[in-house]
C-alpha positions in Angstrom: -8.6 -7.8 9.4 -8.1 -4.3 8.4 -9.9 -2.9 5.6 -7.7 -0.2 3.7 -9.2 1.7 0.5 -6.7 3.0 -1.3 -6.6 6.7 -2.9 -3.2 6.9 -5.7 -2.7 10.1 -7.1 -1.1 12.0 -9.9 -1.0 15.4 -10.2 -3.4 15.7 -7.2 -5.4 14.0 -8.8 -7.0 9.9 -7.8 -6.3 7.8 -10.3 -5.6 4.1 -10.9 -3.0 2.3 -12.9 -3.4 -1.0 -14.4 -0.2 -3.1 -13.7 1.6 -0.1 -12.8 2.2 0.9 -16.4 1.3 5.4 -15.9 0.3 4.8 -19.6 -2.8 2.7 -18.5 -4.3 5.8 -16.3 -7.9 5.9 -15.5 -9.0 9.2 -13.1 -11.5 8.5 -11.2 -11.7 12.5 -8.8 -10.2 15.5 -8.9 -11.1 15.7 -5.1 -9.1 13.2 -2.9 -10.3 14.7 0.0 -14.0 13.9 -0.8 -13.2 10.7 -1.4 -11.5 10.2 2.0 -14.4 11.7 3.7 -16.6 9.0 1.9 -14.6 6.3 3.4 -14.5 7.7 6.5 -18.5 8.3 6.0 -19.3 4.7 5.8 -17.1 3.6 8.9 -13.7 3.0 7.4 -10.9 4.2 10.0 -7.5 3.3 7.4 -6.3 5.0 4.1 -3.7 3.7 2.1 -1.9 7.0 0.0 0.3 6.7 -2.8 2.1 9.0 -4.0 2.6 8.0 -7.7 4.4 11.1 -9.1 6.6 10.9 -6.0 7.3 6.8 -6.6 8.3 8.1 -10.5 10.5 11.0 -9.3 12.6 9.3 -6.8 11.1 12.3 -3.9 7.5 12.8 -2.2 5.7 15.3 -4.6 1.8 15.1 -3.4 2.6 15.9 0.5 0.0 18.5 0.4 -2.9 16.0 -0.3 -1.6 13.5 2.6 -1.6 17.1 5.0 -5.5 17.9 3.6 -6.8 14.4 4.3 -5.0 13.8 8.2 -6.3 17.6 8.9 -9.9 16.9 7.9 -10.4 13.5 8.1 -9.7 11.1 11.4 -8.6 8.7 8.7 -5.0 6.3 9.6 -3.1 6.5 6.9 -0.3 4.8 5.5 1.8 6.8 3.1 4.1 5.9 0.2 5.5 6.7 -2.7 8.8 8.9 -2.9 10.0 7.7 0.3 13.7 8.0 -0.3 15.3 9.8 2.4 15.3 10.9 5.6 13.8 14.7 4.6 11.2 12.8 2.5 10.1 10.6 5.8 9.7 13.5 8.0 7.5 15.4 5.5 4.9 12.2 5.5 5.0 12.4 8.8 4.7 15.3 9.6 2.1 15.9 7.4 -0.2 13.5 9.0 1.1 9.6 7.8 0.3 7.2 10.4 2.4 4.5 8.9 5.2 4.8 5.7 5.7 2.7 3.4 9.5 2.0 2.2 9.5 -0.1 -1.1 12.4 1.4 -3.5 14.7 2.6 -0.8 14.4 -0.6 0.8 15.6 -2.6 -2.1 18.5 0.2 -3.4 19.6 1.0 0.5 18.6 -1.2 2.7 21.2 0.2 5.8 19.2 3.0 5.6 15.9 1.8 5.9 17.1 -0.3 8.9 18.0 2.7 10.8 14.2 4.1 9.9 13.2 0.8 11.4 15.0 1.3 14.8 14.9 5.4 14.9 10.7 5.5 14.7 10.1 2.1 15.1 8.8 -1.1 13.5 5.1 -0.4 14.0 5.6 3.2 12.1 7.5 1.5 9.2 6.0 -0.5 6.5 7.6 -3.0 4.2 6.6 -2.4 0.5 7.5 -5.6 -1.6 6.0 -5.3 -4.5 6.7 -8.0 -7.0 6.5 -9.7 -10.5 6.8 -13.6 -10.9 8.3 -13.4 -7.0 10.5 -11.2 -7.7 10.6 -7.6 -6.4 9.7 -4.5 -8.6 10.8 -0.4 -7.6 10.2 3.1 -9.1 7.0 2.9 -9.1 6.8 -0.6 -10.3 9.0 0.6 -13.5 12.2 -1.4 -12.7 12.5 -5.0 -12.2 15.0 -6.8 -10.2 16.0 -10.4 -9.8 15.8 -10.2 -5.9 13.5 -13.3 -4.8 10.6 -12.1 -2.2 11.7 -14.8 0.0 15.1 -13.4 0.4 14.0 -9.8 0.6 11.4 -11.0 3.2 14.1 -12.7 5.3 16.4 -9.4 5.4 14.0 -7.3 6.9 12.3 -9.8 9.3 15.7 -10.1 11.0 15.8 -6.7 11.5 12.1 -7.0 13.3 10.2 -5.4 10.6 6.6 -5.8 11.8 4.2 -4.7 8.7 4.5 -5.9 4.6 2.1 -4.6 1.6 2.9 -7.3 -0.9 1.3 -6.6 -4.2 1.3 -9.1 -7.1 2.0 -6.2 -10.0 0.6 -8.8 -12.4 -3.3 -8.8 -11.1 -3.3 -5.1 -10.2 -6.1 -3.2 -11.4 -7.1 -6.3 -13.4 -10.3 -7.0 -10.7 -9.3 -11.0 -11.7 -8.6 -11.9 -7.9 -5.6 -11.8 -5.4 -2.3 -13.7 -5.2 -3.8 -16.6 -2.4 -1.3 -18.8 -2.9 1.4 -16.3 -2.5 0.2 -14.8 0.6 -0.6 -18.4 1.9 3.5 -19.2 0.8 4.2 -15.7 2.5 2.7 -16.7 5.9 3.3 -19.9 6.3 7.3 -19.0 6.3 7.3 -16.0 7.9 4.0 -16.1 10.6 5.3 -13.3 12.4 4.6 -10.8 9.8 1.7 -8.3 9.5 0.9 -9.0 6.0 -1.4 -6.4 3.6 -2.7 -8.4 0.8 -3.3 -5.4 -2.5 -3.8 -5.9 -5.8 -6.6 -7.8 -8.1 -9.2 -8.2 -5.1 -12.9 -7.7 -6.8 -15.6 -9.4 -4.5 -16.5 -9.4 -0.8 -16.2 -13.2 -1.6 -12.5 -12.6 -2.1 -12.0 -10.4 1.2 -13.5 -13.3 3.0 -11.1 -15.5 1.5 -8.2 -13.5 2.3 -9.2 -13.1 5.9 -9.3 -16.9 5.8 -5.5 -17.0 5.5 -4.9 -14.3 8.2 -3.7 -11.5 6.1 -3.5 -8.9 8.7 -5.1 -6.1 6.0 -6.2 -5.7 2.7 -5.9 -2.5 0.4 -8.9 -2.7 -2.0 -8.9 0.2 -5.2 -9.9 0.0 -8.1 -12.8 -2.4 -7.1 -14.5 0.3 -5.1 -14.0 2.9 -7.9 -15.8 0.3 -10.2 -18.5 -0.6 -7.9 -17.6 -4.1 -8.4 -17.7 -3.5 -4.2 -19.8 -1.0 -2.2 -18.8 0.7 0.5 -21.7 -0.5 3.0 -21.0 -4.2 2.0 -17.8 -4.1 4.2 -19.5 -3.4 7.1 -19.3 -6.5 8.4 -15.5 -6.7 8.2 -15.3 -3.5 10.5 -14.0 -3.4 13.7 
């Protein structure tokens, strides 16, 4: 199981939202990059970015931190927020994204995001469903919609998407545990899918559980930032 610390920023800045509301902002560093390189210090190989300003405006804003940390870090990293055409796509990569995640576009215009799927393929392309009682969430979390996670799920599995982030908005940043039962529901229909578990996780006691299930990653935040979880305890989920 991949272990992915996650780094969201606003105004250059590494913050952390609690349920996705900007309101609810905590910073934790000015310095993303030193952050990265702490990771990276203590063994970890993934990142997981987020653009937050870009996920708010509807257009990748924070490019420059993504280029900083894939020029001085050897870091994977998976890059979203603002992803919401094709110009926006080639700047993440281009700027060093390993992986991108697609969460608003993929709801709002799907026929596009299928042709990102089958242009740079399905291991470069990352499913973000993000949701709220089941149902999926966009813009940064800001805009609900009535579109069941299932049903999302079963669009983009047809069209051989390989990798999903699926974030429980509700347990975000709350450090209360992870949406089990959902990931469980989440595998056991779909068992092709690489799924990321994020949001809520708090102990080492709750990676384990997640690996368990066979969650293929896990993005932990706000629990490292709290030192509810140290970076040397994960050790023993490292590859």
């Amino acid at each position: 199981m991949r272990i992915i610390p996650a780094i969201d920023i606003i105004e250059g800045k590494c913050v952390r939202l609690t349920q996705g509301i900007y309101t609810e902002k905590t910073t934790y560093s000015d310095q993303p990059l030193e952050l990265a390189k702490q990771f990276e210090d203590n063994g970890l190989q993934y990142l997981h970015l987020v653009d937050l300003d870009g996920a708010r405006n509807g257009k990748v804003v924070n490019w420059k931190v993504l280029e900083k940390i894939a020029t001085h870090t050897h870091l994977k990293i998976d890059f979203g927020g603002g992803i919401c055409t094709n110009q926006d796509l080639q700047i993440a990569f281009q700027s060093g994204a390993n992986q991108v995640v697609v969460g608003s576009m993929a709801v709002k215009n799907p026929s596009v995001c299928y042709e990102w799927i089958a242009q740079y393929g399905s291991e470069k392309i990352i499913l973000g469903a993000d949701v709220r009682e089941e149902r999926v969430a966009i813009a940064g979390w800001q805009n609900q919609t009535e579109i069941l996670l299932t049903d999302f799920l079963k669009k983009y599995v047809e069209k051989r998407i390989q990798y999903v982030i699926c974030t429980d908005i509700s347990r975000d940043g709350l450090l209360q545990g992870t949406a089990k039962e959902l990931y469980q529901k989440i595998l056991q229909e779909f068992p092709m899918l690489k799924l990321i578990a994020s949001g809520g996780v708090n102990t080492i006691q709750e990676i384990e559980k997640l690996a368990q299930l066979g969650v293929e990653g896990v993005i932990i935040g706000k629990a490292i930032y709290e030192k509810k979880i140290q970076l040397k305890d994960l050790a023993s989920f490292l590859m």
